[in-house]
N, CA, C and O of each residue as an XYZ file, in Angstrom:
604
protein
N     -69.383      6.394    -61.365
C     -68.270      7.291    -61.555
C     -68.196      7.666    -63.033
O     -68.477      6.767    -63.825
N     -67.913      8.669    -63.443
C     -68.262      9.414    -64.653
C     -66.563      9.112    -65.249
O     -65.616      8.649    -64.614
N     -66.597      9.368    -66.058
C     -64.941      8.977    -67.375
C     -64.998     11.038    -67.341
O     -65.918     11.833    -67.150
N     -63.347     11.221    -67.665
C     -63.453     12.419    -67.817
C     -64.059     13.041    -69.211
O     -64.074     14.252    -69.428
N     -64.707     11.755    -70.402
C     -64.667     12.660    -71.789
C     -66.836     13.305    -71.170
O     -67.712     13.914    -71.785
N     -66.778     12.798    -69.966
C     -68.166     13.469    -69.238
C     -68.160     14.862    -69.386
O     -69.119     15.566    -69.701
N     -66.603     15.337    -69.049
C     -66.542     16.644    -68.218
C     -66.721     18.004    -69.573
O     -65.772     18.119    -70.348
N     -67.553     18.639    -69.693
C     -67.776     19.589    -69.736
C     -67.077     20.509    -69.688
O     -66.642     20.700    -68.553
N     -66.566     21.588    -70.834
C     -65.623     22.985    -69.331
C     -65.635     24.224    -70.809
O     -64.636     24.198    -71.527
N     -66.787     25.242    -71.167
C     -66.669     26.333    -71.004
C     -65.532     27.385    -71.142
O     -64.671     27.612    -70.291
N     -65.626     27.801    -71.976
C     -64.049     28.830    -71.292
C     -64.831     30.339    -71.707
O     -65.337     30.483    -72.820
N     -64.850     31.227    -70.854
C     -65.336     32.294    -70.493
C     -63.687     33.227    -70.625
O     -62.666     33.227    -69.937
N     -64.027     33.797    -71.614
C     -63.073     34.696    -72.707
C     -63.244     36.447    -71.435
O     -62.289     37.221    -71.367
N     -64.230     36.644    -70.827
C     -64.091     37.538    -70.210
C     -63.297     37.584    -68.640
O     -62.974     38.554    -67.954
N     -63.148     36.175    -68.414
C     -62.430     35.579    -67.235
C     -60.928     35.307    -67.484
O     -60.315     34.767    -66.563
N     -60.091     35.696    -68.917
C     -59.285     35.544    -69.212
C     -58.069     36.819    -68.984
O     -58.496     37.969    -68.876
N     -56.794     36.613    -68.926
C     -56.128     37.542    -68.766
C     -56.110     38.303    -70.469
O     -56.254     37.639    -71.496
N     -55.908     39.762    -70.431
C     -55.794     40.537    -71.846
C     -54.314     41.144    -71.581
O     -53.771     41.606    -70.577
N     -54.038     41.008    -72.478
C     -52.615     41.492    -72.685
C     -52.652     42.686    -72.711
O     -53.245     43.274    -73.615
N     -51.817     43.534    -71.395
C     -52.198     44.907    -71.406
C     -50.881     45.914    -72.480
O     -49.676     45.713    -72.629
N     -51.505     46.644    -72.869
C     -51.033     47.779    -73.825
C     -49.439     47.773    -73.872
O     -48.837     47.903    -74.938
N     -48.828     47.623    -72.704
C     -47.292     47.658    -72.308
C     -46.774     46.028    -72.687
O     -45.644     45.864    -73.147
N     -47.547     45.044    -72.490
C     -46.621     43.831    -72.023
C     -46.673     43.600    -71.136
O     -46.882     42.388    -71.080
N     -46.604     44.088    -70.044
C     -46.218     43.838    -68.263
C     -46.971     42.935    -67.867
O     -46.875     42.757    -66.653
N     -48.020     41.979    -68.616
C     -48.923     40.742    -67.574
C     -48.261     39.563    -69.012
O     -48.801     38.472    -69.195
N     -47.080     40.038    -69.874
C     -47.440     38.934    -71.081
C     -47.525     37.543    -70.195
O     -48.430     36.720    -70.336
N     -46.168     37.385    -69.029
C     -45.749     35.824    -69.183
C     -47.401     35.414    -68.501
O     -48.007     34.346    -68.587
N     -47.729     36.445    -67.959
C     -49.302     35.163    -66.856
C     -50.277     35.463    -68.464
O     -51.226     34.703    -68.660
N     -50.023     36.404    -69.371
C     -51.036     35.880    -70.619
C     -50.445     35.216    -71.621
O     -51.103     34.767    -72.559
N     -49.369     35.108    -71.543
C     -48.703     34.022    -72.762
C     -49.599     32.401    -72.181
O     -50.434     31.801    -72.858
N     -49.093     31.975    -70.714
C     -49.409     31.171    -70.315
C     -50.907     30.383    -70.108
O     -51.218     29.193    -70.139
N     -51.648     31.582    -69.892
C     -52.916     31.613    -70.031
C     -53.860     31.092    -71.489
O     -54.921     30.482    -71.621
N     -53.000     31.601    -72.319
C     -53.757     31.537    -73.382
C     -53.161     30.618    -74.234
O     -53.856     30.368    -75.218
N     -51.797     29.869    -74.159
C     -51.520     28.986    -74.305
C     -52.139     27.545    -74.262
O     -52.212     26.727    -75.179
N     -52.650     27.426    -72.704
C     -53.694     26.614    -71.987
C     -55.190     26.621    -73.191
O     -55.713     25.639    -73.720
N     -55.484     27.763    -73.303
C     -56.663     27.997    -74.124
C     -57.060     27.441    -75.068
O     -58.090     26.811    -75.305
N     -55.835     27.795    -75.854
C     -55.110     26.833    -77.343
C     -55.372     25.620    -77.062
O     -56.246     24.917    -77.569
N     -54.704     25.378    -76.339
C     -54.189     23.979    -76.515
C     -55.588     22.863    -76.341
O     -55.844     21.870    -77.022
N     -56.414     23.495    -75.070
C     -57.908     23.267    -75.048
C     -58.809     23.386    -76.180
O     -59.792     22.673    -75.980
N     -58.868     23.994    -77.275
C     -59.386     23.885    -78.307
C     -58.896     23.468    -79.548
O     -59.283     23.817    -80.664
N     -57.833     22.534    -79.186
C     -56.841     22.062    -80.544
C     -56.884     22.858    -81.263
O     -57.582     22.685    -82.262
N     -56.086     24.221    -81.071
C     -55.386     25.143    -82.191
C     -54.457     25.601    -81.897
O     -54.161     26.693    -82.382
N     -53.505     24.884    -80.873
C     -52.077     24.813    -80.181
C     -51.073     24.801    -81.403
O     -50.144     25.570    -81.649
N     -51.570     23.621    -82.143
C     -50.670     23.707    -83.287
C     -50.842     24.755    -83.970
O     -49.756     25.251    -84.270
N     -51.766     25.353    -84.377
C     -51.883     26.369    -85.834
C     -51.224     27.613    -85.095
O     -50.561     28.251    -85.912
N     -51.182     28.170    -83.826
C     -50.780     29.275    -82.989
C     -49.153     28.844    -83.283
O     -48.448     29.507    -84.044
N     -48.664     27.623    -82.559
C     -47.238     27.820    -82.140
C     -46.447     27.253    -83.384
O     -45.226     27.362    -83.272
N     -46.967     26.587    -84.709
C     -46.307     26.319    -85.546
C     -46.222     26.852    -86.718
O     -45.318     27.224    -87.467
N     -47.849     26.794    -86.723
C     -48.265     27.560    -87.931
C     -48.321     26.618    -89.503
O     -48.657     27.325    -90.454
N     -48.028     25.123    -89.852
C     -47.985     24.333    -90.315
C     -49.688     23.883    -90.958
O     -50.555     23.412    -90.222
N     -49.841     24.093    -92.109
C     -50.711     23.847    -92.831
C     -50.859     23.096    -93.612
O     -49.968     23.181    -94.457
N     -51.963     21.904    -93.924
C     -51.637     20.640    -94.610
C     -51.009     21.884    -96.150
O     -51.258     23.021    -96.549
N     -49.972     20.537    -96.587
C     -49.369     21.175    -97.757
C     -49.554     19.944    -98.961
O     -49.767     18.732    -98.932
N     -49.319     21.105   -100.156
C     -49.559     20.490   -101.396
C     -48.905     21.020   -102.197
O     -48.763     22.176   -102.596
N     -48.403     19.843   -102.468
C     -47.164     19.694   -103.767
C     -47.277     19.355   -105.074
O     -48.178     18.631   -105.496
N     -46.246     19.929   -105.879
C     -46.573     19.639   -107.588
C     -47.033     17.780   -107.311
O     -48.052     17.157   -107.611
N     -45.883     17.402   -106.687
C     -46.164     15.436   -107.057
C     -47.426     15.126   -106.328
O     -48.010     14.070   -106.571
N     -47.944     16.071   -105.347
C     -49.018     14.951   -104.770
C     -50.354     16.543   -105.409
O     -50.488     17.706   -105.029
N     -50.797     16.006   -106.091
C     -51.897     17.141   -106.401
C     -52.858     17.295   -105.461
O     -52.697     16.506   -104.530
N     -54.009     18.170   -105.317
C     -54.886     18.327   -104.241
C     -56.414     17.811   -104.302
O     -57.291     18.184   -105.081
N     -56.522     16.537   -102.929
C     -57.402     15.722   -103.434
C     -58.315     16.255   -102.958
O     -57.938     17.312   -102.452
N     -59.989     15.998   -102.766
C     -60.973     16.468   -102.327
C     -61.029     16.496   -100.510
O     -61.720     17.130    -99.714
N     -59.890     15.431   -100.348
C     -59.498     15.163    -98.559
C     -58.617     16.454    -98.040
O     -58.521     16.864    -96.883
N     -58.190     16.814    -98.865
C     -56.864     17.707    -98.828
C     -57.219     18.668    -98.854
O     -57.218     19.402    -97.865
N     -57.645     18.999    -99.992
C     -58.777     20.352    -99.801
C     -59.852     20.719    -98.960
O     -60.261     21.852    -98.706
N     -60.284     19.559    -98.534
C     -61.038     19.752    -97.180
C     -60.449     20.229    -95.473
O     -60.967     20.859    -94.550
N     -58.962     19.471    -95.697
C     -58.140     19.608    -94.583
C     -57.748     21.054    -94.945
O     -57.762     21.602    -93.843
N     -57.390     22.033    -95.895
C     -56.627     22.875    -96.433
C     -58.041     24.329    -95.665
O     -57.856     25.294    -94.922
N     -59.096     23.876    -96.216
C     -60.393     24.892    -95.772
C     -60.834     24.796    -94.194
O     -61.499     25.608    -93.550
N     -60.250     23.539    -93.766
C     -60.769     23.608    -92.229
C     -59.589     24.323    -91.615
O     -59.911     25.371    -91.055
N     -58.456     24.059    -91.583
C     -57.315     24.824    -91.376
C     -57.558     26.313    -91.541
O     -57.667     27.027    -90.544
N     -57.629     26.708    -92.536
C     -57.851     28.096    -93.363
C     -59.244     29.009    -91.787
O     -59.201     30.098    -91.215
N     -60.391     27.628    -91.673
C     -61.374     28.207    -90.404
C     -60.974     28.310    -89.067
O     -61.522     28.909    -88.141
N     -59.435     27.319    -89.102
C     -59.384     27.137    -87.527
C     -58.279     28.523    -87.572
O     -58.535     29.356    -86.703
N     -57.250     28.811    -88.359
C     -56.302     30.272    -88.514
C     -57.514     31.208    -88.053
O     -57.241     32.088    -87.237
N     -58.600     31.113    -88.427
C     -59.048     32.736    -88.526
C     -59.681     32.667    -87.376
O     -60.039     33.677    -86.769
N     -59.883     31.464    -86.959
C     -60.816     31.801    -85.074
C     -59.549     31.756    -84.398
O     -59.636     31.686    -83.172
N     -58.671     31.773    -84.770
C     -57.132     31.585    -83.454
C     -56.912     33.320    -84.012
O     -56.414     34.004    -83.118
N     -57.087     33.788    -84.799
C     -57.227     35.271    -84.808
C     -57.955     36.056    -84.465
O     -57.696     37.259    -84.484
N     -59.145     35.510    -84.031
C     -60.270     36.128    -83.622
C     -59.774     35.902    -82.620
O     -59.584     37.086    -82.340
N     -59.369     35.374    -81.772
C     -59.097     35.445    -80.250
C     -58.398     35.604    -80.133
O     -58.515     36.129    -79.026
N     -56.578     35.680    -80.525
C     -55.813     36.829    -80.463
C     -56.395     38.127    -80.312
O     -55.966     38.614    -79.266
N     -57.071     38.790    -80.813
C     -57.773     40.096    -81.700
C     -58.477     40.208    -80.041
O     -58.087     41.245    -79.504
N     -59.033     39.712    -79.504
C     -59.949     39.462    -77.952
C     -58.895     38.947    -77.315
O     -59.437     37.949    -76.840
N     -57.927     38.904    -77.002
C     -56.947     38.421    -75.961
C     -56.019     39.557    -76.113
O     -54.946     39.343    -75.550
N     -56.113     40.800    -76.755
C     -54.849     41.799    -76.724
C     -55.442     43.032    -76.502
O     -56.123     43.522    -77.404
N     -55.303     43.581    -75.510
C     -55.122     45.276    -75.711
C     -55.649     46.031    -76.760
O     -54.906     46.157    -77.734
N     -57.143     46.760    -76.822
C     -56.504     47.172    -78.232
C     -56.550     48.076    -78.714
O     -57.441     48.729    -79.258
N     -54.958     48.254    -78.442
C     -54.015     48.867    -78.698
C     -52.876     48.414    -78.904
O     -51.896     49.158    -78.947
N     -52.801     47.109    -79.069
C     -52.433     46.034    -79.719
C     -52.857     45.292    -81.180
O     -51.948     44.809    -81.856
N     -53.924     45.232    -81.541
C     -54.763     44.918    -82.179
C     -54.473     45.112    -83.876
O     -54.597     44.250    -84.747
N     -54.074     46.447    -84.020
C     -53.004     46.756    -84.781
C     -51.537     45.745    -85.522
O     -51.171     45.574    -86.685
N     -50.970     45.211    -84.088
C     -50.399     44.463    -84.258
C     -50.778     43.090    -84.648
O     -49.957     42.597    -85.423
N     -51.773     42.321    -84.346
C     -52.513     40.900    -84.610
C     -52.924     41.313    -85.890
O     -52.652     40.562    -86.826
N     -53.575     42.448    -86.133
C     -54.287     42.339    -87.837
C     -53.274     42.626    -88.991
O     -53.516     42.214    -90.125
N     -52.381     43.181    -88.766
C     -51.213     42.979    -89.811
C     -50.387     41.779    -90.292
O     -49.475     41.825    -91.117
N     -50.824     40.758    -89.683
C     -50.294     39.578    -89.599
C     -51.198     38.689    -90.737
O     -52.319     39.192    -90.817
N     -51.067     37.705    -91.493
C     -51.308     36.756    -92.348
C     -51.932     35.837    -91.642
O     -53.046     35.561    -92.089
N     -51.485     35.043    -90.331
C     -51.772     34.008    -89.937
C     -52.074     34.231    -88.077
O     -51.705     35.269    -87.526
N     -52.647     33.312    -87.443
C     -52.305     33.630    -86.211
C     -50.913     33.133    -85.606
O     -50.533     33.668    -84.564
N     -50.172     32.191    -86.168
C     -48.940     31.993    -85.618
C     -47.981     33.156    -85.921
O     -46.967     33.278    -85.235
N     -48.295     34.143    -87.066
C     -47.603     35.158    -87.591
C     -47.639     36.105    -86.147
O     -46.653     36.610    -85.610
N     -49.134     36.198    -85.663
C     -49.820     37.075    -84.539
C     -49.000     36.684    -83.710
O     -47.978     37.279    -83.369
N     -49.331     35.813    -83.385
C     -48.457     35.265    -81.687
C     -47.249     35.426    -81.968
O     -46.624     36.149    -81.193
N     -46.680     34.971    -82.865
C     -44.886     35.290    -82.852
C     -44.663     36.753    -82.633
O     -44.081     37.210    -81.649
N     -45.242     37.565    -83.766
C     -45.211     38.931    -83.269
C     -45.268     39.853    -81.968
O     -44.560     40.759    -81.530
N     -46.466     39.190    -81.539
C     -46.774     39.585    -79.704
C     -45.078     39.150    -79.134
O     -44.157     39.953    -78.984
N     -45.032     37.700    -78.896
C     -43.767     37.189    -78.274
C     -42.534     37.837    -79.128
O     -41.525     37.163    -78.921
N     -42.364     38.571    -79.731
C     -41.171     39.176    -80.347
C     -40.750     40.506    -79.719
O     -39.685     41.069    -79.466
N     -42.146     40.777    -79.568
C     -42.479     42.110    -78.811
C     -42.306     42.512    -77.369
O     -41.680     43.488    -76.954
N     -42.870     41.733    -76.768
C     -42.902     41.775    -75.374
C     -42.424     40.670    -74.682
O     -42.455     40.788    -73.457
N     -41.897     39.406    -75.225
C     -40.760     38.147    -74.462
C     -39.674     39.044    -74.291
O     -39.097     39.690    -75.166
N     -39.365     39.001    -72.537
C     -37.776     39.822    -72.642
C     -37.181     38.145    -72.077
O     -37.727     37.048    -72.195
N     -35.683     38.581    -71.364
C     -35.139     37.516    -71.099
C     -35.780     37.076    -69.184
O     -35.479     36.077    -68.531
N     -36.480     37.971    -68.863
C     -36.944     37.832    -67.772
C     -38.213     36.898    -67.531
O     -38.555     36.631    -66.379
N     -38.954     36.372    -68.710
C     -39.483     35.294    -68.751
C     -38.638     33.454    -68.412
O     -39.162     32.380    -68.118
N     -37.138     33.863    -68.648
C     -36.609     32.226    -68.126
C     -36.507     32.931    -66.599
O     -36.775     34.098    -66.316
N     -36.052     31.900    -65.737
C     -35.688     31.851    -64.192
C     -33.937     32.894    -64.162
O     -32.915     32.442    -63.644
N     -33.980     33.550    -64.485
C     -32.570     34.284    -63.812
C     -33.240     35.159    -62.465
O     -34.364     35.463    -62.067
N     -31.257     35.438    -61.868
C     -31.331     36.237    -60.754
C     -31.877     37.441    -61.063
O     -32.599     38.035    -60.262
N     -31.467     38.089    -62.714
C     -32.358     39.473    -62.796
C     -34.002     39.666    -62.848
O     -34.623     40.706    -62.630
N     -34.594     38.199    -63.242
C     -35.708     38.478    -63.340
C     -36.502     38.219    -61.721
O     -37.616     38.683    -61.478
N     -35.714     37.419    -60.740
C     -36.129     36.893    -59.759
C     -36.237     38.976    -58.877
O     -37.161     39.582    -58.334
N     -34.881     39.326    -59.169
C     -34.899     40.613    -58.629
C     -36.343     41.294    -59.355
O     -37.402     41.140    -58.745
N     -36.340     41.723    -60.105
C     -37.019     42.676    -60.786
C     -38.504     41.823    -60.437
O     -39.261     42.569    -59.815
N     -38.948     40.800    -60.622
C     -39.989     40.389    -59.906
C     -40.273     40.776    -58.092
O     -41.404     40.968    -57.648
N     -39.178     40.823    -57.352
C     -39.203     41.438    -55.926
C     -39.275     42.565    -55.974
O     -39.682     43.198    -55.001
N     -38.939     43.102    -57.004
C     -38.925     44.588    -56.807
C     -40.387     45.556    -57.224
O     -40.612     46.713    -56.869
N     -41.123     44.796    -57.954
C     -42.352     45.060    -58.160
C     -43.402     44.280    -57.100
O     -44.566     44.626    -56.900
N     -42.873     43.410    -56.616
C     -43.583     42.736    -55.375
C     -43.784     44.061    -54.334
O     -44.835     44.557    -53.929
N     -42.329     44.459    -54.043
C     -42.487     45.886    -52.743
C     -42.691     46.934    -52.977
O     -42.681     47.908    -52.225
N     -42.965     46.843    -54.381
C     -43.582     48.057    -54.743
C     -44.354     48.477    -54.671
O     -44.441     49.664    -54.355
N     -45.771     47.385    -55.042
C     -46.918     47.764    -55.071
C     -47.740     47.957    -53.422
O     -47.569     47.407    -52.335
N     -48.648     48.992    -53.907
C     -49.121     49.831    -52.133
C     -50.621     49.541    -53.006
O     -50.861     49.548    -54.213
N     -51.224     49.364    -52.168
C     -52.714     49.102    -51.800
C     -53.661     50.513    -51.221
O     -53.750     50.913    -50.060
N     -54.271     51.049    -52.397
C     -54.559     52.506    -51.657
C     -56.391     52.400    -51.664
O     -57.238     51.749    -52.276
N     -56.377     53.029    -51.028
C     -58.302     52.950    -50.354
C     -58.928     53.080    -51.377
O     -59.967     52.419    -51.359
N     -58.731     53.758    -52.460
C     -59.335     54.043    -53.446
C     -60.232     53.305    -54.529
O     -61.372     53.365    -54.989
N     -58.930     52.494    -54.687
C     -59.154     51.410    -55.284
C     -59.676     49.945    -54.754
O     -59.436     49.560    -53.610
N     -60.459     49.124    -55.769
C     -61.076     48.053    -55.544
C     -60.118     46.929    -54.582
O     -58.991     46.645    -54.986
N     -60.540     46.447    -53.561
C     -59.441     45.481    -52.804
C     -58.915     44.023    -53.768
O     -57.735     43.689    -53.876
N     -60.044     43.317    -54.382
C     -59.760     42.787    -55.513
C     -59.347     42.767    -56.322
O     -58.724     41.748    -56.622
N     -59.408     43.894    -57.250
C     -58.205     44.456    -58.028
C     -56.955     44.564    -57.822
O     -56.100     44.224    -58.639
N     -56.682     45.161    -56.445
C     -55.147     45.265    -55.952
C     -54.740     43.588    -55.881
O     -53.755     43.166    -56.488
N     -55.625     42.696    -55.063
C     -54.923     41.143    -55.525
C     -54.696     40.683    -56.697
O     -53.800     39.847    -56.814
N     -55.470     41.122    -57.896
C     -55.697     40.488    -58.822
C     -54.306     41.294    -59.611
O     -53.918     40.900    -60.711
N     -53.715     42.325    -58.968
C     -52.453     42.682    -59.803
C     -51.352     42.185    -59.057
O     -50.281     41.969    -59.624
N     -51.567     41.899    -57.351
C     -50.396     41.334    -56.885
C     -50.616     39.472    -57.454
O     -49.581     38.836    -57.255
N     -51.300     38.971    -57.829
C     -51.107     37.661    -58.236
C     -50.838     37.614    -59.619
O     -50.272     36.597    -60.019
N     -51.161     38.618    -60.554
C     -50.422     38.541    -62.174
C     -48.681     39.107    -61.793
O     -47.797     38.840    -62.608
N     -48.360     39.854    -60.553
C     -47.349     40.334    -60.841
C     -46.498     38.964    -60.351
O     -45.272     38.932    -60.446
């Protein structure tokens, strides 16, 4: 029987949800890419944004400065995949930003309404895009699931 640090797991960036142009898939890509984060320990640098710090009393040791430059590499790949996780037409928005927690706050500033907690309005407005959507010949049959399961 194998230990799980066996397991292996890939994450295929084209199998991921993209945050479309409007907002309308954020909460299944907030969630999504949350997971992502958190899988590549850069959960923290996304949702806090907290960087080893250095102060007049503690000067900056060669450990520190090492922690200060790996940080500095892990910000800019949590931007690089913001930058590939948005619309882009979004994109705009992630590169004006300093940091990637700057990015992500921005996105979630943007497109978090109050219909992301459990209320009756969002439960409605979720049914109401449930009976909305029609399934037309045209289009891919997969596709039409793949928007009734983000919706």
């Amino acid at each position: 029987m194998s230990s799980n640090d066996d397991l292996t797991f890939e994450i295929d960036p084209s199998r991921l949800p993209q945050l479309d142009s409007q907002g309308s898939n954020y909460p299944v890509w907030r969630a999504a890419w949350t997971l992502v984060f958190q899988s590549v320990d850069m959960w923290d640098i996304v949702s806090d944004g907290k960087a080893p710090a250095v102060t007049a009393a503690t000067p900056a040791s060669a450990a520190l400065s090492a922690q200060i430059a790996q940080y500095e590499k892990d910000d800019m790949k949590a931007m690089l995949m913001l930058i590939s996780a948005a619309h882009p037409d979004l994109v705009f928005l992630v590169t004006t930003t300093s940091s990637a927690h700057q990015a992500w706050a921005t996105l979630k500033a943007r497109f978090r309404r109050d219909t992301d907690r459990d209320t009756a309005q969002s439960i409605i407005r979720q049914f109401r895009q449930l009976t909305s959507l029609r399934y037309d010949m045209i289009y891919n049959l997969v596709q039409h699931l793949d928007t009734f399961h983000q919706t």
